[in-house]
NUBA-103019 format. One line per 2 residues: their letters; for each residue z, x, y of C-alpha. Coordinates in steps of 0.001 Angstrom, whole numbers. Layout:
BEGIN
A = Z:X:Y ~ ...
This chain:
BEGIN
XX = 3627:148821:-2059 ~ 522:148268:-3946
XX = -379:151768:-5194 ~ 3219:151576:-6610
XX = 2693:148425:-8547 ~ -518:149253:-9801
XX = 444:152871:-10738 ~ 3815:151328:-12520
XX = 1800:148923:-14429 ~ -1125:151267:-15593
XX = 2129:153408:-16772 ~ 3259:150445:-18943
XX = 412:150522:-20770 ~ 65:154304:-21136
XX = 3534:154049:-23173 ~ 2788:151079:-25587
XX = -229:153026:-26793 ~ 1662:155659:-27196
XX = 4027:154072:-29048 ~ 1755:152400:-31366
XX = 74:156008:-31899 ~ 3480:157260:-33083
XX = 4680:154232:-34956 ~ 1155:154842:-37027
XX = 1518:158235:-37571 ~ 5114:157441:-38680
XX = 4075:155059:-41349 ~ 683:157782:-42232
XX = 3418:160375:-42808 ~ 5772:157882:-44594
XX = 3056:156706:-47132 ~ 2091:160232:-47717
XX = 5505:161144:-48525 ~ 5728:158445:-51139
XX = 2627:158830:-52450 ~ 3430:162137:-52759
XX = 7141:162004:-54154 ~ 5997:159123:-56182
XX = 2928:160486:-58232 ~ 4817:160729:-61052
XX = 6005:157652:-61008 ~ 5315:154422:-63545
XX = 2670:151571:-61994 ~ 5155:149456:-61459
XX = 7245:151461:-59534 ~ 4016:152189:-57277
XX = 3479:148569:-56861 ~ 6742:147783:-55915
XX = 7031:150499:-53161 ~ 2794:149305:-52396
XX = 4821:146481:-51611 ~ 7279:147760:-49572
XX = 4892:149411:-47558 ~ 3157:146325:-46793
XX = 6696:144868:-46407 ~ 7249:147793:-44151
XX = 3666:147377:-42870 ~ 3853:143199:-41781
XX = 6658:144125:-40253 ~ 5197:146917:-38087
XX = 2176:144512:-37331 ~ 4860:141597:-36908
XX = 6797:144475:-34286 ~ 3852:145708:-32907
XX = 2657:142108:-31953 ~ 5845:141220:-30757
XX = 5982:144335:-28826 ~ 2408:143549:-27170
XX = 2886:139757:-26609 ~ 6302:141334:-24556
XX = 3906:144243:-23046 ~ 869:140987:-22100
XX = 4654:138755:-20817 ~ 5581:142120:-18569
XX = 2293:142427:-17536 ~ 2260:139153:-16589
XX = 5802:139126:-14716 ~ 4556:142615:-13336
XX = 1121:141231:-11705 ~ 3153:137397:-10914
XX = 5581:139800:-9022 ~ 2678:141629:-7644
XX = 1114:138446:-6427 ~ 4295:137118:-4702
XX = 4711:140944:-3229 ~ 1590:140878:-2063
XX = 2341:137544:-847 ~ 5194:138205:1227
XX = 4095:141554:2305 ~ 931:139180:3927
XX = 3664:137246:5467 ~ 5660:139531:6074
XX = 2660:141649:7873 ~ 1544:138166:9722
XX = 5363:138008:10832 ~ 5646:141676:12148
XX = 2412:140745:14256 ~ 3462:137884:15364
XX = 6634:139680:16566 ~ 4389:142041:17690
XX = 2227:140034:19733 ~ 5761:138508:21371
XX = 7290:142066:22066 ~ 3647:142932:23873
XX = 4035:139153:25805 ~ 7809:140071:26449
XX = 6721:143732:27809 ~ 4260:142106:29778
XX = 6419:139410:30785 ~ 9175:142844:32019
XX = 6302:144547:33375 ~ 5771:141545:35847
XX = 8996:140826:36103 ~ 9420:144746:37573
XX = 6414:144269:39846 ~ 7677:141262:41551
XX = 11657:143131:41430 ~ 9188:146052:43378
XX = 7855:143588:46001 ~ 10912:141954:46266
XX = 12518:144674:47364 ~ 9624:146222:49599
XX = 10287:142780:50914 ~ 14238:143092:51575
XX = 12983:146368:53332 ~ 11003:145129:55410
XX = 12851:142402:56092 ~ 15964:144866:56885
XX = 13812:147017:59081 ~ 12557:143860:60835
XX = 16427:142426:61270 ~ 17428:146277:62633
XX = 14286:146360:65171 ~ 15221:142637:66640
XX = 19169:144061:66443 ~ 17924:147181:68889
XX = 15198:145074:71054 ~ 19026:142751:71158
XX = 20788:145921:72834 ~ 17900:146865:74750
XX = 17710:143406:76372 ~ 21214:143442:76472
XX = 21419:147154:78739 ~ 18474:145355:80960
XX = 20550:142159:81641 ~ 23454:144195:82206
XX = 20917:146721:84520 ~ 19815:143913:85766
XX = 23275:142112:86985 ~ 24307:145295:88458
XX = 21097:145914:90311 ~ 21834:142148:91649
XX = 24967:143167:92663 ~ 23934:146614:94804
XX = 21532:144758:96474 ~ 23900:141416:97479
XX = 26024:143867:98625 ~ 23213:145950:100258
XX = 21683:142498:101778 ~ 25529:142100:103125
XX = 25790:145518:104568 ~ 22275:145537:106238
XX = 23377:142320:107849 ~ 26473:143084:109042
XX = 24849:146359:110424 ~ 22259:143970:112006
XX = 25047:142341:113701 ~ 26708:145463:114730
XX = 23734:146958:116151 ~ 23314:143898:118496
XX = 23872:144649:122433 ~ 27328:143400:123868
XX = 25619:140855:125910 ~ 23735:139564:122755
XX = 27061:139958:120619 ~ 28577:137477:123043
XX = 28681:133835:122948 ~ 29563:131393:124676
XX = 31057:128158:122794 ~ 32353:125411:124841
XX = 33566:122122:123416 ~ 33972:118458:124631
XX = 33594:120096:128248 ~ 33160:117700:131176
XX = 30409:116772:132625 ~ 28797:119154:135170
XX = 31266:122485:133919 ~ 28604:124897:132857
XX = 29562:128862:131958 ~ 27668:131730:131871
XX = 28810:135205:130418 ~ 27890:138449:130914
XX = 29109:141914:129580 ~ 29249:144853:130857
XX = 31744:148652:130736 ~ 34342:145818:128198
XX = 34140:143765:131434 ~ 33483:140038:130363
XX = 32231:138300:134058 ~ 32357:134508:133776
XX = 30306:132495:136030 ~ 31508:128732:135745
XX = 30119:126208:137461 ~ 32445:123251:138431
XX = 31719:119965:139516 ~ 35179:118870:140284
XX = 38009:121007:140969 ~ 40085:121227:137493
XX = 42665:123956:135530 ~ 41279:125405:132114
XX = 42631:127832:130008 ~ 40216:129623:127717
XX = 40418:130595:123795 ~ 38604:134087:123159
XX = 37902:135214:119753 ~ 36559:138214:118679
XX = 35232:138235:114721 ~ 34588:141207:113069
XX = 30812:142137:112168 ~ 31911:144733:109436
XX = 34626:144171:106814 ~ 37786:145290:108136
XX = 40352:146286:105441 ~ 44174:146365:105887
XX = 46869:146594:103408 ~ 47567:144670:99573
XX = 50331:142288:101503 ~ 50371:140066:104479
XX = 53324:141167:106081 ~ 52443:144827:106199
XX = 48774:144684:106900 ~ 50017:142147:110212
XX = 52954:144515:110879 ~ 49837:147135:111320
XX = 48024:145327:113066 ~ 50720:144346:115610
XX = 51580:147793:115888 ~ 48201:149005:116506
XX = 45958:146181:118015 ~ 42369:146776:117240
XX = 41634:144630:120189 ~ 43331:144528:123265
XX = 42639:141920:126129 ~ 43572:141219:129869
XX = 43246:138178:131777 ~ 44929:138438:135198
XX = 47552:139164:132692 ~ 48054:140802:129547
XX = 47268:138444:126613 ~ 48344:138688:122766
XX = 46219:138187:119957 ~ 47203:136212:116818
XX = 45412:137660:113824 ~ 43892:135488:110386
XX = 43633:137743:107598 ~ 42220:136298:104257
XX = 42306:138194:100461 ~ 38759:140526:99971
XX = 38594:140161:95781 ~ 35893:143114:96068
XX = 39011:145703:97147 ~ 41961:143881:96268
XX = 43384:143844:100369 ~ 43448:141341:102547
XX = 40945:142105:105424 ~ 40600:141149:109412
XX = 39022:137660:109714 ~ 39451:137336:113468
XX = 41973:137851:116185 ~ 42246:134499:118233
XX = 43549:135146:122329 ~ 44696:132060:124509
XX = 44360:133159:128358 ~ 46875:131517:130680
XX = 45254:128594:132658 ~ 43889:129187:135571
XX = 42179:126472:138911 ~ 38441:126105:139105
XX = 37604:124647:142816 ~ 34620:122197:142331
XX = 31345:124537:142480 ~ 30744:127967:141014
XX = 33372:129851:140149 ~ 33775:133806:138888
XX = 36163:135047:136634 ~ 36882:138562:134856
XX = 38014:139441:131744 ~ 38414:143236:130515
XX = 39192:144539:126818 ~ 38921:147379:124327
XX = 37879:147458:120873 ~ 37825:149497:117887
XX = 34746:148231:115754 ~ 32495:145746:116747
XX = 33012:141871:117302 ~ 31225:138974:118052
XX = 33012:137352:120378 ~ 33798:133340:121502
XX = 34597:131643:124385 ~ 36070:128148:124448
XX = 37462:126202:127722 ~ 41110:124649:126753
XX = 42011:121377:129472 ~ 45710:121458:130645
XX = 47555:119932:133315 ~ 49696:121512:136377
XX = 48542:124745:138075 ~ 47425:128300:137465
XX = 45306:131650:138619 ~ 44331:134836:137283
């Protein structure tokens, strides 16, 4: 922008002495002329066109002046308007590098801005990968508490089975008890087993007639049917247990609802023998059955009145 005003007012000047050349050799050619043209002519005349070439002249000088004070007023302008060019091209500069300096800040500022946007998200990554780990540990826990609870189960039921098995394996004799409540004083009874031959030996100290409850309780599960009525129907129909004392004797069953199969199975199958005398002193009674399965099996001594033997 410089070289341009500097060139454009070296190029002003070029032209005004130029013109002033020309203008020079104008009036040099003019003069000539009329000197020439006018050689002939009377003093007078030649004075009076002397004077009109002074005329002529002033007002070339007058011109010329004019013409250079406007030149000097246009150099002026030109170098003022220079000045305030150069002026605002310094401010103008100092503004582009201020605006400079703010886009570099600003890039900076992006460039920052993108780094922590990068963490950030090497962060939500993480994070993610952290959230999907716990998540799977979650399930993993999850299949071992479930593992776990099922392992619990097989082995409650395993700690059942091994003790019903226990109490399966047990010898008759062992297998059977004796119970006897609110019996009087001095009535003592011994059992033995032996061939599904119960021998009682009961000791009397007065002469008295009992009848005795026998029940025989499962060691196993027994399952029968999904109702009451059929599973006793079965059972009726084909008596697990069968007993005889002096006399044939029926057994009443108790079922009760197994929620691990959905039947109900065998709780235990209750027999009431007829009554029979005990003289005072030992007494022997026998007692014969057959089973399917195996049962624990209780005796209890039931007091009546009147008379009876088997």
């Amino acid at each position: 922008m410089t070289l341009q005003e500097k060139s454009g007012m070296k190029k002003g000047r070029e032209v005004n002495v130029w013109l002033v050349g020309v203008i020079a050799i104008l009036i040099a050619a003019l003069i000539s002329l009329i000197m020439v043209s006018n050689m002939a002519a009377s003093k007078s005349d030649l004075s009076s066109q002397v004077n009109k070439i002074n005329n002529s002249l002033e007002h070339i000088t007058d011109s010329t002046s004019s013409l250079n004070d406007f030149t000097s007023y246009q150099d002026s302008q030109i170098e003022t308007l220079s000045n305030n060019t150069k002026s605002e091209l310094g401010d103008a500069n100092n503004a582009i590098a201020d605006a400079n300096n703010e886009i570099s800040q600003t890039q900076s500022g992006l460039a920052t801005v993108s780094t922590e946007t990068n963490n950030l998200q090497n962060q939500t990554s993480s994070l993610q990968s952290q959230t999907s780990n716990l998540q799977n540990q979650t399930s993993s826990l999850q299949n071992q508490t479930n593992s776990l609870t099922s392992q619990t189960t097989q082995l409650s039921s395993q700690l059942k089975n091994v003790s019903q098995t226990a109490a399966g394996t047990q010898t008759a004799l062992t297998a059977l008890t004796a119970t006897v409540n609110s019996l009087p004083t001095g009535l003592q009874i011994t059992p033995s087993v032996s061939s599904n031959t119960i021998s009682l030996s009961i000791n009397s100290s007065i002469a008295q007639t009992v009848a005795l409850e026998i029940v025989f309780v499962p060691t196993a599960d027994m399952p029968q049917l999904a109702t009451m009525d059929t599973s006793l129907a079965a059972l009726y129909s084909a008596p697990p247990v069968s007993l005889t004392a002096g006399s044939s004797v029926r057994g009443d069953y108790t079922l009760y609802w197994d929620t691990s199969n959905n039947v109900y199975d065998l709780g235990m199958i209750n027999f009431l023998t007829n009554s029979t005398s005990l003289t005072a002193g030992l007494n022997t009674k026998t007692i014969t059955y057959s089973t399917s399965g195996t049962y624990q099996i209780l005796i209890t001594p039931e007091y009546t009145t009147g008379t009876g033997s088997w």
